[in-house]
Every structure is written in structure tokens, then in C-alpha cells.
PyMOL CGO cylinders between C-alpha atoms (Angstrom):
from pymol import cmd
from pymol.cgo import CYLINDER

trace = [
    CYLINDER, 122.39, 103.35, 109.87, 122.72, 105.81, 112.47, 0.3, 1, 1, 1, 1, 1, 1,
    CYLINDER, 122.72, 105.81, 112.47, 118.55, 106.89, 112.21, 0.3, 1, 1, 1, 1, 1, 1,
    CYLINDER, 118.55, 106.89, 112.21, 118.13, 102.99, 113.21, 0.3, 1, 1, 1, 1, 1, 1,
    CYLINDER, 118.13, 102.99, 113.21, 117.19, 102.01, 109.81, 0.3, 1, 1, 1, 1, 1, 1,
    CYLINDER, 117.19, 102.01, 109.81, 117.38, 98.41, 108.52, 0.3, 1, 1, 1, 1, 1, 1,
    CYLINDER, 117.38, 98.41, 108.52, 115.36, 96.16, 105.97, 0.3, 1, 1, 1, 1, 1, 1,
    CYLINDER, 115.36, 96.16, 105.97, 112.33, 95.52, 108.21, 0.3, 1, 1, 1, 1, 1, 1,
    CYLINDER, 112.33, 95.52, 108.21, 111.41, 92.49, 106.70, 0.3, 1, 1, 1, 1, 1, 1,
    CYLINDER, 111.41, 92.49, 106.70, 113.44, 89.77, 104.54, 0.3, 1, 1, 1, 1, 1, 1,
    CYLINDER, 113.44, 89.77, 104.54, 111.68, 87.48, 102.25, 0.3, 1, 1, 1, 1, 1, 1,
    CYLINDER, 111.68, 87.48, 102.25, 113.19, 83.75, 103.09, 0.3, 1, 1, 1, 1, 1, 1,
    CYLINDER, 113.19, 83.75, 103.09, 114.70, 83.51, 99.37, 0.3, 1, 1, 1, 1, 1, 1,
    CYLINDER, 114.70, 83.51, 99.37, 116.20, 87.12, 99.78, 0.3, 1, 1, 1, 1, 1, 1,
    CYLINDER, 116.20, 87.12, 99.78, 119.01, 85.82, 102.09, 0.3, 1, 1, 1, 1, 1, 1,
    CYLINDER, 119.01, 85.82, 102.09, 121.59, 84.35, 100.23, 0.3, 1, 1, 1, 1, 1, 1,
    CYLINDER, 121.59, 84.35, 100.23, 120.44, 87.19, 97.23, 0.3, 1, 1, 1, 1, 1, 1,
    CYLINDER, 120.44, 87.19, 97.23, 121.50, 89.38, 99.93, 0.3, 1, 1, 1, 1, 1, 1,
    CYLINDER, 121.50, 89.38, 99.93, 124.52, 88.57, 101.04, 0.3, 1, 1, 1, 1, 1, 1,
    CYLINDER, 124.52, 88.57, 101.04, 126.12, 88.25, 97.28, 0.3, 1, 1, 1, 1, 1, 1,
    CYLINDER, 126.12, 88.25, 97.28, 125.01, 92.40, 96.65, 0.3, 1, 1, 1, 1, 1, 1,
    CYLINDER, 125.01, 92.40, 96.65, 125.38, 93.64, 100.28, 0.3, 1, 1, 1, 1, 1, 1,
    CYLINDER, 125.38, 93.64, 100.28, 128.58, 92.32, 100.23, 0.3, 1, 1, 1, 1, 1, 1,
    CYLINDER, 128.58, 92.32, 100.23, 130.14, 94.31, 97.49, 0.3, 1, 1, 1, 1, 1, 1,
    CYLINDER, 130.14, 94.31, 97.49, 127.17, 97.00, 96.96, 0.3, 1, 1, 1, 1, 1, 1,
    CYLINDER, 127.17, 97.00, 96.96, 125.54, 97.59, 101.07, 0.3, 1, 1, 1, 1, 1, 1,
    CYLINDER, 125.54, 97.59, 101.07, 128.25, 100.25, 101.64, 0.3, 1, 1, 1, 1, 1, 1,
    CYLINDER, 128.25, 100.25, 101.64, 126.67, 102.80, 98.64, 0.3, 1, 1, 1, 1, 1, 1,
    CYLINDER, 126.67, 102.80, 98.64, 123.30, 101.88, 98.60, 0.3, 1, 1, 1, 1, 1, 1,
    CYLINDER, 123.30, 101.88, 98.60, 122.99, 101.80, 103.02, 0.3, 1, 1, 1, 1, 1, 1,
    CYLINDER, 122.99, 101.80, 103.02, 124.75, 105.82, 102.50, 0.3, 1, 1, 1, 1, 1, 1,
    CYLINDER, 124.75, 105.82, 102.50, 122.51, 106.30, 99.90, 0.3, 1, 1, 1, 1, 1, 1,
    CYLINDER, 122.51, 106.30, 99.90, 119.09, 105.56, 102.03, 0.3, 1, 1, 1, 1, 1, 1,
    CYLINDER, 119.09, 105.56, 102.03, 120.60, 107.23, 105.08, 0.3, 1, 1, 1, 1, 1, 1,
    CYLINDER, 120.60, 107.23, 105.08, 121.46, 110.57, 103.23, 0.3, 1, 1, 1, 1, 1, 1,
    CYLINDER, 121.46, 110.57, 103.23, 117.56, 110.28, 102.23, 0.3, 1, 1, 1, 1, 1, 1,
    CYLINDER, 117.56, 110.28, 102.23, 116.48, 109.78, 105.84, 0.3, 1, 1, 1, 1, 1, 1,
    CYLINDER, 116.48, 109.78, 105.84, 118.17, 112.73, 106.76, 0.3, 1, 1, 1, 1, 1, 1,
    CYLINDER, 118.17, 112.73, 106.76, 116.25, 115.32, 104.25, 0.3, 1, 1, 1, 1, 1, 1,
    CYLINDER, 116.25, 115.32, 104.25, 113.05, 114.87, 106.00, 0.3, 1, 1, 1, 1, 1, 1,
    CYLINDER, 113.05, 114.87, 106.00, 111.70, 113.91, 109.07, 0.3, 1, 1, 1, 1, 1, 1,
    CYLINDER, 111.70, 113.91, 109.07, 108.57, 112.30, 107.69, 0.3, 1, 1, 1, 1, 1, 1,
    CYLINDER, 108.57, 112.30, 107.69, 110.39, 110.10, 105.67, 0.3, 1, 1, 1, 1, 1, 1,
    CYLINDER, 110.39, 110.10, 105.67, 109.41, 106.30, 106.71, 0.3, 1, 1, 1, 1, 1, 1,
    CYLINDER, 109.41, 106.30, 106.71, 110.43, 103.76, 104.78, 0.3, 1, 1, 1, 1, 1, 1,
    CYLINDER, 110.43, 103.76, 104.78, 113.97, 103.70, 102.00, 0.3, 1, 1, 1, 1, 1, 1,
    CYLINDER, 113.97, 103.70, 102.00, 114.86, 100.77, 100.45, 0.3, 1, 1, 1, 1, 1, 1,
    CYLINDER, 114.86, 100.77, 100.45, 116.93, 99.77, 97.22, 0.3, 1, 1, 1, 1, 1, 1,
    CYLINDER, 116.93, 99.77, 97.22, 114.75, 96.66, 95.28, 0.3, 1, 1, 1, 1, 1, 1,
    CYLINDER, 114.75, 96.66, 95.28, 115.95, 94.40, 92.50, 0.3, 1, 1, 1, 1, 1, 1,
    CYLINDER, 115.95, 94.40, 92.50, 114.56, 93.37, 89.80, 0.3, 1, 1, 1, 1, 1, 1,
    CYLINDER, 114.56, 93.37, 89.80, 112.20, 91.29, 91.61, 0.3, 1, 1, 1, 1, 1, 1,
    CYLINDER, 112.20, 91.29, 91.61, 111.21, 93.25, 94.41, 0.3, 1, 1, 1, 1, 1, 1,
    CYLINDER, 111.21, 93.25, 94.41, 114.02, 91.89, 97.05, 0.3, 1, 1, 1, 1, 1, 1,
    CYLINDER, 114.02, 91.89, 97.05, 115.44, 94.72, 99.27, 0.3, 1, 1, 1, 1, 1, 1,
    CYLINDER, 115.44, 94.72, 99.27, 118.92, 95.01, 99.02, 0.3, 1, 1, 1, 1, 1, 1,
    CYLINDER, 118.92, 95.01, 99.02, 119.80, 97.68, 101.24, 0.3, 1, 1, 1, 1, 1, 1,
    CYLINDER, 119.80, 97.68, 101.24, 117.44, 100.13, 103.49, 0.3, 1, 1, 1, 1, 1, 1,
    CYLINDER, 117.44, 100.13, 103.49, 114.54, 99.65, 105.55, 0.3, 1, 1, 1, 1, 1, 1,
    CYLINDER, 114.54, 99.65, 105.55, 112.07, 101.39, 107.87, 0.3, 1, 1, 1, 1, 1, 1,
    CYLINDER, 112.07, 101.39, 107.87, 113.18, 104.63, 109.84, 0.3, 1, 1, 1, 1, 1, 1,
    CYLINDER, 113.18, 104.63, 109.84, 113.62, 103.46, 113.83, 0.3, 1, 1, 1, 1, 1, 1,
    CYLINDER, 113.62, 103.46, 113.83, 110.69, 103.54, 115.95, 0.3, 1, 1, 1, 1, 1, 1,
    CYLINDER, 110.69, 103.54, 115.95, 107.89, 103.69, 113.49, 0.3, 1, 1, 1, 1, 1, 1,
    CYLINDER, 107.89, 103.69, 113.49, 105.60, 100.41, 111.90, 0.3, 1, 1, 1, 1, 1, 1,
    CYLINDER, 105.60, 100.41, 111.90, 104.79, 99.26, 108.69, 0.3, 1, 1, 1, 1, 1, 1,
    CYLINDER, 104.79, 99.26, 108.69, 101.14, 99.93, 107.38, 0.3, 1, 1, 1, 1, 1, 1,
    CYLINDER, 101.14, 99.93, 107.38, 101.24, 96.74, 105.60, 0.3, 1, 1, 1, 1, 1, 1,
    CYLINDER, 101.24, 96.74, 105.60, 101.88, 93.43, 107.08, 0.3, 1, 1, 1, 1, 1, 1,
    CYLINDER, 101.88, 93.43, 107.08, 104.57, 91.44, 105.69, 0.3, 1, 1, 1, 1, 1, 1,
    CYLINDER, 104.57, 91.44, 105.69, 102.97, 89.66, 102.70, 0.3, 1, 1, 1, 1, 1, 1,
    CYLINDER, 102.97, 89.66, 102.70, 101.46, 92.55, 101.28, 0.3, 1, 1, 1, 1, 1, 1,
    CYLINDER, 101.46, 92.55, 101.28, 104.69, 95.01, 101.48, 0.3, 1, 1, 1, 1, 1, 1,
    CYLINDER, 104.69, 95.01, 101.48, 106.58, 91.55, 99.90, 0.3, 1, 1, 1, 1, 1, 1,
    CYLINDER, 106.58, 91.55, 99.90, 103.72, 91.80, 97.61, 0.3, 1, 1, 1, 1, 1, 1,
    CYLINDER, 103.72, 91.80, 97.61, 103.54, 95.65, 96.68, 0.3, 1, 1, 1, 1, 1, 1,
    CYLINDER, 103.54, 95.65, 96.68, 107.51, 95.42, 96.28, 0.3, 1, 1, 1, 1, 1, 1,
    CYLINDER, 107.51, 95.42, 96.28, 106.89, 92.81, 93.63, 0.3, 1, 1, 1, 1, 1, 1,
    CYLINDER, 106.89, 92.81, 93.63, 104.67, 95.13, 91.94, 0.3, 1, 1, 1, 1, 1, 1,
    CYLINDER, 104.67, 95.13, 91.94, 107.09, 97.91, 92.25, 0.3, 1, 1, 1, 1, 1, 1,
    CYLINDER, 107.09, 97.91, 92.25, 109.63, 95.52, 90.06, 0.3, 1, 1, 1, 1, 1, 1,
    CYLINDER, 109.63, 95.52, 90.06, 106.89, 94.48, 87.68, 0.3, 1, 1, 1, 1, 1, 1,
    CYLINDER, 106.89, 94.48, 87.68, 105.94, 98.40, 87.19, 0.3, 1, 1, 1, 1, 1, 1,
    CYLINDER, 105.94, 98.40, 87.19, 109.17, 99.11, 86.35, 0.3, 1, 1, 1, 1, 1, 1,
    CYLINDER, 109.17, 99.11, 86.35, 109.62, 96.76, 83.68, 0.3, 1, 1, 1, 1, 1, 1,
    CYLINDER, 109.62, 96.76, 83.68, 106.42, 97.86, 82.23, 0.3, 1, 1, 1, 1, 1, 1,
    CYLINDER, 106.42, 97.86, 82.23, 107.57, 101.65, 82.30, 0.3, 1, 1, 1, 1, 1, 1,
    CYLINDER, 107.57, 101.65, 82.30, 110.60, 100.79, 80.53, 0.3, 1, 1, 1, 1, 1, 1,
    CYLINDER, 110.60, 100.79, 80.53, 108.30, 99.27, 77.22, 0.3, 1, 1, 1, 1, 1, 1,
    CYLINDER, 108.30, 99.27, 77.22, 107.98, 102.75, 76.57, 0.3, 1, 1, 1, 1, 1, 1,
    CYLINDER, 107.98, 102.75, 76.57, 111.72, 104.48, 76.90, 0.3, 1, 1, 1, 1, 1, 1,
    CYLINDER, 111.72, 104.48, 76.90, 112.26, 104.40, 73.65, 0.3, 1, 1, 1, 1, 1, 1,
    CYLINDER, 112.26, 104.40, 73.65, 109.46, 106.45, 72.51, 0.3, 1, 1, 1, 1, 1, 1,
    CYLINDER, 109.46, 106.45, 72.51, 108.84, 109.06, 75.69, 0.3, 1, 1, 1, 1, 1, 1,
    CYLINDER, 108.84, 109.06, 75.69, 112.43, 108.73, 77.57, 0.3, 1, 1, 1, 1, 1, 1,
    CYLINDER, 112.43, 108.73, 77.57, 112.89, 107.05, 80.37, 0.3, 1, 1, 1, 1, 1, 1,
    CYLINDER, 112.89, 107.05, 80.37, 111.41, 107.49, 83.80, 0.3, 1, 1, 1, 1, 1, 1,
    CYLINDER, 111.41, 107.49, 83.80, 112.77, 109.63, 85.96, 0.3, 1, 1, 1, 1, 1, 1,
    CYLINDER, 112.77, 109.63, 85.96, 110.66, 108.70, 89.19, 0.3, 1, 1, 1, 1, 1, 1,
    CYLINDER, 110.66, 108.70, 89.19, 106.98, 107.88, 90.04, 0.3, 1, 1, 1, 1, 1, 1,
    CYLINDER, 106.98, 107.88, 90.04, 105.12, 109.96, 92.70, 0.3, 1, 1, 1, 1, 1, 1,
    CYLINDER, 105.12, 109.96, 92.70, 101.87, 108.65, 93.91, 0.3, 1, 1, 1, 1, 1, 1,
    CYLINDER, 101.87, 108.65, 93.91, 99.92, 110.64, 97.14, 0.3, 1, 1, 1, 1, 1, 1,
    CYLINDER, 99.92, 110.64, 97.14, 97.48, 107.73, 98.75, 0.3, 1, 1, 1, 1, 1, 1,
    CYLINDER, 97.48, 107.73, 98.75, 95.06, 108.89, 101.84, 0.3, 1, 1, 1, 1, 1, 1,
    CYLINDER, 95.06, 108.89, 101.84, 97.83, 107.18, 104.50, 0.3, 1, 1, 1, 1, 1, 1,
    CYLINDER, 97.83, 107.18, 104.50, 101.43, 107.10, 102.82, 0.3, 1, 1, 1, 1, 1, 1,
    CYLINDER, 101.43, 107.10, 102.82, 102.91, 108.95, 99.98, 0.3, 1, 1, 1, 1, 1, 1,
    CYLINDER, 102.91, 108.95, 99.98, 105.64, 106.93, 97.80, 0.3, 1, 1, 1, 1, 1, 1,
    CYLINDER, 105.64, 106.93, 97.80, 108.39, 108.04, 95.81, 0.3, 1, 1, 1, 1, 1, 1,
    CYLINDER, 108.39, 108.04, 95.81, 109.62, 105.54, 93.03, 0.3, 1, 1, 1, 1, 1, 1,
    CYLINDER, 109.62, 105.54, 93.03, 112.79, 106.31, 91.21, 0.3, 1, 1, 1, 1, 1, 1,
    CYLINDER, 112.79, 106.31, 91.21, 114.20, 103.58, 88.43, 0.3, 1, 1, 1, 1, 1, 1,
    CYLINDER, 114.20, 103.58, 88.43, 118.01, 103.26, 88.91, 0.3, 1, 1, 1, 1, 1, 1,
    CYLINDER, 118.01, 103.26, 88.91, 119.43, 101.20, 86.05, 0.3, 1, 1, 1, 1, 1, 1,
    CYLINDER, 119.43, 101.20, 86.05, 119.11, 98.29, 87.86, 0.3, 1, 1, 1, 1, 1, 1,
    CYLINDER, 119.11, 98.29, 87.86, 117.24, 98.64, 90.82, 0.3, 1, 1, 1, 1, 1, 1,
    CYLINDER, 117.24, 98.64, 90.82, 114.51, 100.68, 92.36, 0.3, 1, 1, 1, 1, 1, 1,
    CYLINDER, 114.51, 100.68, 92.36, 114.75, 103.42, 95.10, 0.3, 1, 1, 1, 1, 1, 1,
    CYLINDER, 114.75, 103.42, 95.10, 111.42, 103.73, 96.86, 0.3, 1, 1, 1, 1, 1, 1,
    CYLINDER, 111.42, 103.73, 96.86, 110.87, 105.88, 99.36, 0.3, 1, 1, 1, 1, 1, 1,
    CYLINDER, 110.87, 105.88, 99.36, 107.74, 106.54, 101.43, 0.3, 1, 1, 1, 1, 1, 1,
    CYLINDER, 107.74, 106.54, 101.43, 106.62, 109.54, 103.64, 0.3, 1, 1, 1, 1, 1, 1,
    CYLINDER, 106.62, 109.54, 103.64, 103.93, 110.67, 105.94, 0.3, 1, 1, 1, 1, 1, 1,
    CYLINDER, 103.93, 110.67, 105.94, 100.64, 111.46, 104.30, 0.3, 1, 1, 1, 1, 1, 1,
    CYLINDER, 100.64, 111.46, 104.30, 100.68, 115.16, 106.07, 0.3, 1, 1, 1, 1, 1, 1,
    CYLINDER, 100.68, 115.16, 106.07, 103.73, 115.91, 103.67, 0.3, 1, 1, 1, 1, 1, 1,
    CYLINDER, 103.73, 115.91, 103.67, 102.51, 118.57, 100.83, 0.3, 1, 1, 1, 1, 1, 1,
    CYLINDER, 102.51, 118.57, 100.83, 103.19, 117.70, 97.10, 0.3, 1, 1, 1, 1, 1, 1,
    CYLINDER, 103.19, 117.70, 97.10, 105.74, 120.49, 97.11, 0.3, 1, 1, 1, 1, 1, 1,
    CYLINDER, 105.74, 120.49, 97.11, 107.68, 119.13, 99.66, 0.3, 1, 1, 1, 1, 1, 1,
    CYLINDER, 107.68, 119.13, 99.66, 107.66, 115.47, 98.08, 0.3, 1, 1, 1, 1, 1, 1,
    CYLINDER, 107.66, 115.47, 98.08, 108.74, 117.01, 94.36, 0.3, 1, 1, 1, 1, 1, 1,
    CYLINDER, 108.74, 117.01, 94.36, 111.87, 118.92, 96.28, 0.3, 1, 1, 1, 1, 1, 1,
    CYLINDER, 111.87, 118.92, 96.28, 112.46, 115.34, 97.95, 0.3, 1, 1, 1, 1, 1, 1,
    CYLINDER, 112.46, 115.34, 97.95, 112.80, 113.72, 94.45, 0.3, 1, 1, 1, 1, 1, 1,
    CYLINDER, 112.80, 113.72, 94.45, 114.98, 116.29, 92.93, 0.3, 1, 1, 1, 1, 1, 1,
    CYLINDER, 114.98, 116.29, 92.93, 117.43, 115.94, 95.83, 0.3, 1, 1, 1, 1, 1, 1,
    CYLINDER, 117.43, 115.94, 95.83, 117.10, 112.27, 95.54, 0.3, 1, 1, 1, 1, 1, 1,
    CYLINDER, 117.10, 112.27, 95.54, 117.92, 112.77, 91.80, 0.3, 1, 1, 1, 1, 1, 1,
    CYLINDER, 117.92, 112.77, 91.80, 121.12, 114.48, 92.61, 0.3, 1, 1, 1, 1, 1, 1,
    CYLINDER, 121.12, 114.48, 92.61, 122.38, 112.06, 94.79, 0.3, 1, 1, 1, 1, 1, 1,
    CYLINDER, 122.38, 112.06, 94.79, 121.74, 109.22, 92.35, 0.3, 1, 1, 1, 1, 1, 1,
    CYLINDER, 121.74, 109.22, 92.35, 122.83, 111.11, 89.86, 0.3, 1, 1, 1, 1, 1, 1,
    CYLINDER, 122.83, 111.11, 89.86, 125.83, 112.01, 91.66, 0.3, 1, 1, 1, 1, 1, 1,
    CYLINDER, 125.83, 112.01, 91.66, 125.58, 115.48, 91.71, 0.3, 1, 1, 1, 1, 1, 1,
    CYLINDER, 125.58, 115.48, 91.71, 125.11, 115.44, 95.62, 0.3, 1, 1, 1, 1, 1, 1,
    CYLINDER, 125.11, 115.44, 95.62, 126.11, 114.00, 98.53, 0.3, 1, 1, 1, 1, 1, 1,
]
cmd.load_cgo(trace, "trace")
């Protein structure tokens, strides 16, 4: 990625999980969390999850460090996938979910459920709600393929 992103961290079992999607998947889903670096500065962290919380493609923008240490972002990325599975319980009754916003005192996240995987993006904490929502809905275009 040309911002210097890259999955910051790689759970040991996520290797060979890796290299089966990046191989045939990295190219879309690497353009994909570039194209979100690039709508905001205070964008930190973009990564595509599975189903169990392994980054497949993404990472943390260049020159800036993780507010977690390792096993509790592999930990909060498992609850991510868990979250989402629990979300989906309810499509058939209230649709299903378009994306998650949460604002915490030091990091605001952005979830969005892809059929398959997750997109989560988080930014700075100084970022205003307004900004984040206008994040999302670009972020829903490009998913949804109405923007590049």
C-alpha cells in the first residue's frame, strides 16, 4: 500500500489462512483499505476479517502504533466476528446491518458486515460523529460498488 499500510500483526494460525485468500482475493480487498486510507487523515487502522477474526488484507496506517497489544487486538477481532454472527440472528426481522459505529474516549471504530467478512476501520478520537457517518457512507459506496 502506498500509505505504508500492512496487517500489523498475524496470528500464527492466520498464515497459511492467508495465503489461500490473499492469493486470489489481496488485490480487491488491499485497493479496497487503501482507497479508505485515503478519505481521511485520521484514519488508523483498515483491515478485512473473516469469519473468525483473521485479517485478510489491511493493516495499520505507516508510522502510527496500536493501542492494544497484540493479544487483545487478536482478541477484540474475535469479538468483532462473534458480533457479527450475533447481528445477523436478527436480519430476518429488522434487515441486515449496514455498519456499526461506536465513539470510545481513545479510538472510534467503524464496523461494516460484508457478506463474508468484516471491514473495520478505526480513527482518531478527535474525529466528530459527522465526519465518521460521511466516512461510512463513502465506505458503503465503495463496497457497494458505487465508488471507486
Amino acid at each position: 500500500m502506498t500509505n505504508g499500510a500492512s496487517i500489523s500483526r498475524k496470528h500464527p494460525k492466520s498464515q497459511k489462512h492467508n495465503k489461500l485468500f490473499l492469493f486470489s482475493q489481496s488485490m480487491d480487498y488491499s485497493k479496497l483499505c487503501e482507497s479508505i486510507f485515503n478519505l481521511n487523515d485520521d484514519v488508523r487502522y483498515v483491515a478485512v476479517i473473516d469469519d473468525a477474526g483473521l485479517p485478510i488484507a489491511g493493516g495499520m496506517r505507516g508510522g502510527i502504533n496500536s493501542i492494544m497489544d497484540e493479544n487483545n487486538e487478536e482478541l477484540y477481532l474475535t469479538h468483532t466476528a462473534l458480533r457479527k454472527s450475533m447481528r445477523e440472528r436478527f436480519d430476518s426481522t429488522m434487515g441486515r446491518s449496514r455498519f456499526a459505529y461506536v465513539e470510545r474516549e481513545k479510538i472510534s471504530i467503524l464496523t461494516f458486515y460484508m457478506n463474508k467478512y468484516i471491514l473495520l476501520v478505526t480513527m482518531e478520537p478527535n474525529i466528530n460523529s459527522h465526519t465518521s457517518i460521511d466516512i461510512a457512507e463513502d465506505i458503503l459506496e465503495m463496497i457497494n460498488g458505487k465508488r471507486q
